[in-house]
MIFI-650017 format. One record per residue (C-alpha): residue number from 1; residue in three letters; x, y, z. Coordinates in steps of 0.001 Angstrom, whole numbers, plus 500000, padded with zeros to 6 digits. Example, Ala and Ser with C-alpha at 12.3 -4.5 7.8 and 13.67 -1.06 7.14 Angstrom:
BEGIN
KEDREN  seq  type    east   north      up
KEDREN    1   ALA  512300  495500  507800
KEDREN    2   SER  513670  498940  507140
// end
This chain:
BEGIN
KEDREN  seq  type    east   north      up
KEDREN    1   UNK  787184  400090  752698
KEDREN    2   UNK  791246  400540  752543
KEDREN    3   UNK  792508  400899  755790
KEDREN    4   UNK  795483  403401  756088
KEDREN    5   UNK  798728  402397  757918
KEDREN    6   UNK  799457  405009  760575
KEDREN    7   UNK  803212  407143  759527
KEDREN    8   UNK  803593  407535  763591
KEDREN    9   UNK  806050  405435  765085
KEDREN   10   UNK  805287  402578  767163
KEDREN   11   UNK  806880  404457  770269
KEDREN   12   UNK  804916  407432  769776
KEDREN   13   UNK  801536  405096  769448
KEDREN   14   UNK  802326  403455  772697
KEDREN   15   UNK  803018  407677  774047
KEDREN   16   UNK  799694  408546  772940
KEDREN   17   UNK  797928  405206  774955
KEDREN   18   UNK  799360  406105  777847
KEDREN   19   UNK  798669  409760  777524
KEDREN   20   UNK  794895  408892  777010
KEDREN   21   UNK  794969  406387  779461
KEDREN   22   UNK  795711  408947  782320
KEDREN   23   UNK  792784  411343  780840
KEDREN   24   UNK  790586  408494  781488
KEDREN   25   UNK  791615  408297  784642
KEDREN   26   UNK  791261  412190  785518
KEDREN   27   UNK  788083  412099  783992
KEDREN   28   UNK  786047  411490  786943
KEDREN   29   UNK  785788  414634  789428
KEDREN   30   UNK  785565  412684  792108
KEDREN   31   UNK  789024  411421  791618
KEDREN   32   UNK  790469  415183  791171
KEDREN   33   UNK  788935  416335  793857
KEDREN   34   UNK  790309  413731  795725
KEDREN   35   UNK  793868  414396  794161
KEDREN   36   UNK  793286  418312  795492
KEDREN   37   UNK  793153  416965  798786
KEDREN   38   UNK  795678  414824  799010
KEDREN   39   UNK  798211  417134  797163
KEDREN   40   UNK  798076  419756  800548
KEDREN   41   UNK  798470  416463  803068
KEDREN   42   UNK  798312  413062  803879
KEDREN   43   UNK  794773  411962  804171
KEDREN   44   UNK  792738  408566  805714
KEDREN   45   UNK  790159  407373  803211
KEDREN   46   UNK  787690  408451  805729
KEDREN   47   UNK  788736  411906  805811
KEDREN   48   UNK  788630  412327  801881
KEDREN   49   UNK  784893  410717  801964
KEDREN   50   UNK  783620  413243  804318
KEDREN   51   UNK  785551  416233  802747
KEDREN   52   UNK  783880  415101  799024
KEDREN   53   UNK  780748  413702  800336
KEDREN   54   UNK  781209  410353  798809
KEDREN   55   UNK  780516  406713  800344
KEDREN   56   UNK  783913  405354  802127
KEDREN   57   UNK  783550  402079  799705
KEDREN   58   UNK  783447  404679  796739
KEDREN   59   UNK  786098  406491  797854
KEDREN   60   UNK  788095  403275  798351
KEDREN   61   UNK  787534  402543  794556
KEDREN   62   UNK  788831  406109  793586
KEDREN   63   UNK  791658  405846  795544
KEDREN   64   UNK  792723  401875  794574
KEDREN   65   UNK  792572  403436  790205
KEDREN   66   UNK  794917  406287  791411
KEDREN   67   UNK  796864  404156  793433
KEDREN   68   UNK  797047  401730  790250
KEDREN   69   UNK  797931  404802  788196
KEDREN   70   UNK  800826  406048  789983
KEDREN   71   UNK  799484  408950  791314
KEDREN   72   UNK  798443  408171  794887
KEDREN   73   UNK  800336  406325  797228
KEDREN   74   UNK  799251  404929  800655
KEDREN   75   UNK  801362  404745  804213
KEDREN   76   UNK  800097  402375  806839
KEDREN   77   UNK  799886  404308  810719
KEDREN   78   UNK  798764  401970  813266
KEDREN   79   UNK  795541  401246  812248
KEDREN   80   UNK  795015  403802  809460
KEDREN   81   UNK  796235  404182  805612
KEDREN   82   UNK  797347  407518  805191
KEDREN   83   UNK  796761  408441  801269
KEDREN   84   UNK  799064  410716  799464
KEDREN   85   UNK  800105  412094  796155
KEDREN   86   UNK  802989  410076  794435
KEDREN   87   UNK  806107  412572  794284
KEDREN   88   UNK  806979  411240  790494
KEDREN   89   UNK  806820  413112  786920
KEDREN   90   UNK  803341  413275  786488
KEDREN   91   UNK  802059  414652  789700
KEDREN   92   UNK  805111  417336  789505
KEDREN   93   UNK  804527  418275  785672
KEDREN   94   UNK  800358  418367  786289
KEDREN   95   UNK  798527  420997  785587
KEDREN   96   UNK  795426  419667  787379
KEDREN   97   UNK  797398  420493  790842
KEDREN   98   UNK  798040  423707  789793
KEDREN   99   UNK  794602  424741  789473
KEDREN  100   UNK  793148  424127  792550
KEDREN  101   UNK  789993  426293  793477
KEDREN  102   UNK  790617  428528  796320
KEDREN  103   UNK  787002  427120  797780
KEDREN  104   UNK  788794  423840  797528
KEDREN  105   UNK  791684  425345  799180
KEDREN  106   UNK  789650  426703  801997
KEDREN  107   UNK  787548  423087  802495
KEDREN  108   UNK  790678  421452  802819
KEDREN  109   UNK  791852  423689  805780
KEDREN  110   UNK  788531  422945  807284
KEDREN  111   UNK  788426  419215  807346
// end
């Protein structure tokens, strides 16, 4: 079998990683819906479990890849973390935030 060396350049290689890397990421709906929440306002992991219906210890784990990811980022208040989304390129440029369901929308006003 002759393997083929790749014409792409090294830096666009890497570009492509990355990009796939954050699909991973946003491949779980748990972890959008959590980004739809957070993207109106600041939210304690509690809140976010109840709103999605998850355990607090899974939530936790959703919001620890995100955080890892750069697209959540956490504020400490007394004796809560407040969880929000990361003001950088990705979260700006994102389509996901864009398209939020208005049901979502409404939940969120709820909670």
């Amino acid at each position: 079998m002759m393997i083929m060396k790749s014409h792409l350049s090294e830096e666009i290689q890497i570009a492509a990683e990355r990009q796939a890397a954050f699909f991973r990421v946003l491949s779980n709906s748990q972890r959008v819906m959590i980004l739809w929440l957070i993207a109106e306002r600041a939210q304690t992991a509690s809140e976010i479990a109840l709103a999605t219906g998850s355990s607090l210890a899974t939530t936790g784990h959703h919001l620890r890849i995100l955080e890892f990811n750069d697209l959540v980022e956490s504020r400490r208040e007394q004796n809560d973390s407040y969880y929000y989304l990361a003001d950088n390129k990705i979260t700006r440029d994102c389509l996901v935030f864009k398209s939020k369901p208005k049901e979502m929308l409404m939940k969120i006003n709820l909670v």
